[in-house]
Backbone bond lengths (Angstrom), bond angles and torsions (degrees), N, CA, C in turn:
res aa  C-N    CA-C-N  psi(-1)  N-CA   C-N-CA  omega(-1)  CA-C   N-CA-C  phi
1 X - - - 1.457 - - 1.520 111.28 -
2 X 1.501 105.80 148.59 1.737 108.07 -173.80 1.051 97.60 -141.15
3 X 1.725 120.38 168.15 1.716 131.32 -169.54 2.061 85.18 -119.30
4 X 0.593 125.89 149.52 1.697 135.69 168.83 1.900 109.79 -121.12
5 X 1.327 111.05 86.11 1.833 81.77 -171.71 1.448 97.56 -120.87
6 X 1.419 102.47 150.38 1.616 114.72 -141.75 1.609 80.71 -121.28
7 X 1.365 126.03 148.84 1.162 129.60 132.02 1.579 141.34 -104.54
8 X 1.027 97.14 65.50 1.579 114.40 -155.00 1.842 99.14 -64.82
9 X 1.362 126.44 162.48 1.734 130.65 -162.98 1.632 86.01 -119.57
10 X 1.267 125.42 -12.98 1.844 109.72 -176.40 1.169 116.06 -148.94
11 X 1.075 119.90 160.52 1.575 128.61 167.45 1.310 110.70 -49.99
12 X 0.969 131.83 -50.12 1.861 140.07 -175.07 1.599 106.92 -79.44
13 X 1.411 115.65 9.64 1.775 108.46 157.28 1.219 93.44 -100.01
14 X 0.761 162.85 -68.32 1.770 156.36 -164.36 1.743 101.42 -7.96
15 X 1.854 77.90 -56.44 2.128 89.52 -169.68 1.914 97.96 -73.18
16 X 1.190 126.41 -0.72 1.563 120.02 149.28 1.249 116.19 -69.49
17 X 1.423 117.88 -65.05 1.365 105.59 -169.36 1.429 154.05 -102.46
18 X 1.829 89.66 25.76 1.295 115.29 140.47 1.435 141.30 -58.13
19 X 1.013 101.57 -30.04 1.604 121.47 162.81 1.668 106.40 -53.55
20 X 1.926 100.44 -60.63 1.284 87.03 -154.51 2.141 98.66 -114.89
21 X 1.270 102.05 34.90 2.010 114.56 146.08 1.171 117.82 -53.10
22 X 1.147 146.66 178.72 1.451 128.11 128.07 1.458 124.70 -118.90
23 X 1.256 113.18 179.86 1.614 100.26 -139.57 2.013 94.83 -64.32
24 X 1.585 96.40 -169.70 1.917 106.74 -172.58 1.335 97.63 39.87
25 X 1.681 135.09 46.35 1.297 126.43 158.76 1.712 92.84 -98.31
26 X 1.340 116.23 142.40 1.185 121.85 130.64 1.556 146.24 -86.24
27 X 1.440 161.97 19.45 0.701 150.86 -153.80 1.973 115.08 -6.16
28 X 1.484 82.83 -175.93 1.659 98.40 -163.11 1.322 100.05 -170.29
29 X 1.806 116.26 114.21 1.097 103.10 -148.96 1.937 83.74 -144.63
30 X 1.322 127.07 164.59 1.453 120.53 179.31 1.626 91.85 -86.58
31 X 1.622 76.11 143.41 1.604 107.03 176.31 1.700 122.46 -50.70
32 X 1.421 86.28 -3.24 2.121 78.06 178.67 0.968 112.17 -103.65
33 X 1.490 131.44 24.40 1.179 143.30 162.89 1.447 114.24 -88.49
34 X 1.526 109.05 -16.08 1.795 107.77 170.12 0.998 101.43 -88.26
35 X 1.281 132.52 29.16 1.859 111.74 -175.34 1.518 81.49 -137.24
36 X 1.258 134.49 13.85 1.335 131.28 -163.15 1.877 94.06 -92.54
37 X 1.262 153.54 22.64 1.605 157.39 -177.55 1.455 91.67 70.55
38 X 1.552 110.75 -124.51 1.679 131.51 -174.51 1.288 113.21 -49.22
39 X 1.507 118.14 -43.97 1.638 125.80 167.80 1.386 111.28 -54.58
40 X 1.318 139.51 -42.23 0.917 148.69 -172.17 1.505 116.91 -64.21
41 X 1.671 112.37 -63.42 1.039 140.03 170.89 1.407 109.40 -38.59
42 X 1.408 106.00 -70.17 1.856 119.26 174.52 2.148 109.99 -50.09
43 X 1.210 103.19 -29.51 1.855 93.13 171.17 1.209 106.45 -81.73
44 X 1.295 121.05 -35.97 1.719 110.19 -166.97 1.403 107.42 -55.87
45 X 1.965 98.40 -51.84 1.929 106.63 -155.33 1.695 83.22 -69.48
46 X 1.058 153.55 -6.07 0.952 143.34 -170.79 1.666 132.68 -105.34
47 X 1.436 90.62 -5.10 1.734 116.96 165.21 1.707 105.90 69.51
48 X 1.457 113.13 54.94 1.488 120.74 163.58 1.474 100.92 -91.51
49 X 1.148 99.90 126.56 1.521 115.38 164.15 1.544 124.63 -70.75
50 X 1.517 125.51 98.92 1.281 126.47 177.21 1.257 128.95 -71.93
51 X 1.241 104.80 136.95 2.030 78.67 178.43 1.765 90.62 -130.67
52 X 1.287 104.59 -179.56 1.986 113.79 -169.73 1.768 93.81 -105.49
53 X 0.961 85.71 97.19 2.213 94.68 170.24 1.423 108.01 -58.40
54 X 1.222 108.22 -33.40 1.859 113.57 179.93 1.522 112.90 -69.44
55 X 1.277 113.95 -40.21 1.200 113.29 -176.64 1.521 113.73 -105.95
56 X 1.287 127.17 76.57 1.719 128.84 177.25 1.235 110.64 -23.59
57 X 1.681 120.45 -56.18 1.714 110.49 -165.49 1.201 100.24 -49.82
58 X 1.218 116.25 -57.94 1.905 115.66 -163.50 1.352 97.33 -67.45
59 X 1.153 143.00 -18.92 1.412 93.51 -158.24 1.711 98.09 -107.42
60 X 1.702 97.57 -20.77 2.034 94.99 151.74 1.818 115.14 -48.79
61 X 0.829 102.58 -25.69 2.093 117.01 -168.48 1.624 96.92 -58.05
62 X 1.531 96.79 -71.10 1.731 128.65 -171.51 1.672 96.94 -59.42
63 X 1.087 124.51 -27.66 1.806 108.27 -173.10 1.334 106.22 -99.95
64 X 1.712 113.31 -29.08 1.767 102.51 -167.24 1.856 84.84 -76.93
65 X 1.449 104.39 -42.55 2.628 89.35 -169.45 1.751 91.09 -59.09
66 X 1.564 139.22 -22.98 1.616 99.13 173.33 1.750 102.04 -80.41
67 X 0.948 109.73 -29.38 1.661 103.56 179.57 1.314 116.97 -46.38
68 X 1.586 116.51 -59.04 1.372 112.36 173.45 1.864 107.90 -70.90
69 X 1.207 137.21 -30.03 1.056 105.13 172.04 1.426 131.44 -76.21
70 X 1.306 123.11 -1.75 1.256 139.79 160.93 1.528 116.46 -55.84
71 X 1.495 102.72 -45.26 1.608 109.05 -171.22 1.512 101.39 -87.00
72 X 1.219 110.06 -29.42 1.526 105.57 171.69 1.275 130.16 -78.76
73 X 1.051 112.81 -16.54 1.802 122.09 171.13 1.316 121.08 -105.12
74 X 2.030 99.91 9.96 1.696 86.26 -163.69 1.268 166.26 46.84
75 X 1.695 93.32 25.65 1.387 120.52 -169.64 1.586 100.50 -79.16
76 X 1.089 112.08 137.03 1.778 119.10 -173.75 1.603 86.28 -107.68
């Protein structure tokens, strides 16, 4: 298992570095990107994990349940 963390400057690198993820990656991306219309739309159906940057507890909450479901399903 690996972490990939991108610091990308726009909404329209995301659609870069999908290309170059590799596949069974999920990303994890802040939540104000679902409120972004078509951008938005395209992360959800696409299973990016959001988390709330404003609020630390949650978004520690939202990364350790994919952590354990990672280790529990054995997803590499």
């Amino acid at each position: 298992p690996y972490v990939i963390v991108c610091n990308h400057q726009a909404s329209l690198d995301l659609l870069g570095m999908v290309e170059v993820i590799p596949e069974r990656c999920v990303p994890i991306a802040k939540k104000e990107l679902l409120y972004m219309g078509t951008v938005g739309w395209a992360c959800w159906l696409s299973g990016i994990i959001f988390i709330n940057r404003h609020r630390r507890e949650d978004a520690i909450d939202v990364i350790s349940r994919t952590a354990t479901a990672l280790r529990r399903d054995n997803v590499r």
